[in-house]
N, C-alpha and C positions, 0 to 999 in steps of 0.2 A: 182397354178396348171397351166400347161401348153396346150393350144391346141392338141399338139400331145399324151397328157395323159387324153385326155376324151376321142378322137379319141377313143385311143387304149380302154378304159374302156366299151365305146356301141358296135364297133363293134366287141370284145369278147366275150358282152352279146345276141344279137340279131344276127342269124343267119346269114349268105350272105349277111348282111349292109353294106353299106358306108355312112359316117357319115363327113360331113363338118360342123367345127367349129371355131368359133370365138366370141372374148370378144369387149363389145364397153363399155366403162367407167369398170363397175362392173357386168353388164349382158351379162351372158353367150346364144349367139346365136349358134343352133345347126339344120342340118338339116338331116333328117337319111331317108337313100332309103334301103326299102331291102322287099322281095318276103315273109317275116313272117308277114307283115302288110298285106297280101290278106285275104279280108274279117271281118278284124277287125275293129270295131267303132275307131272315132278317141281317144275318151277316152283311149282303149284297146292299142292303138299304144303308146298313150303317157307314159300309165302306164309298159309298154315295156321299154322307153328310160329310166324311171325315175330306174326302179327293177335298172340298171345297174350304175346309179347314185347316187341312195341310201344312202351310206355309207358317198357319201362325203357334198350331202344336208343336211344329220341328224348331223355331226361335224360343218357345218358352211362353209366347204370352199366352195363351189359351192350357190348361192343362183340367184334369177330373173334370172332365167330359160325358154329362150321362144323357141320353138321349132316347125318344120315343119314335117311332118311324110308321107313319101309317097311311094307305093309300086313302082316297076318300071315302068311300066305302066301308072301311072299316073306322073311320071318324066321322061316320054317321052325316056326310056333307053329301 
């Protein structure tokens, strides 16, 4: 799976995101900005990026998953 097809898969799922990604060995790094994360625990954010990741964690192809989650305010946008 390609960076530009997880891109495309979070910020599909999560409203107004932008989503920068990259792989280093086999862990997929990801970092999602978007105004749906105001007020949400970070739990709640993460469980956001993952709803949209779902399909391809439970088949296997995505796994080590580490991720940043920040509304734009707190990514300084």
């Amino acid at each position: 799976m390609q960076p530009e097809e997880i891109k495309t898969l979070i910020e599909g799922h999560i409203p107004d995101s932008k989503a920068d990604v990259a792989f280093e060995g086999s862990h997929l790094m990801v970092t999602v900005v978007s105004p749906a994360f105001e007020g949400l625990s970070r739990l709640k954010k993460q469980q956001l990026v993952y709803g949209a990741l779902g399909d391809k964690i439970a088949d296997g192809t995505l796994h080590a998953v580490q991720m940043q989650t920040l509304t734009p305010a707190e990514a300084g946008q």
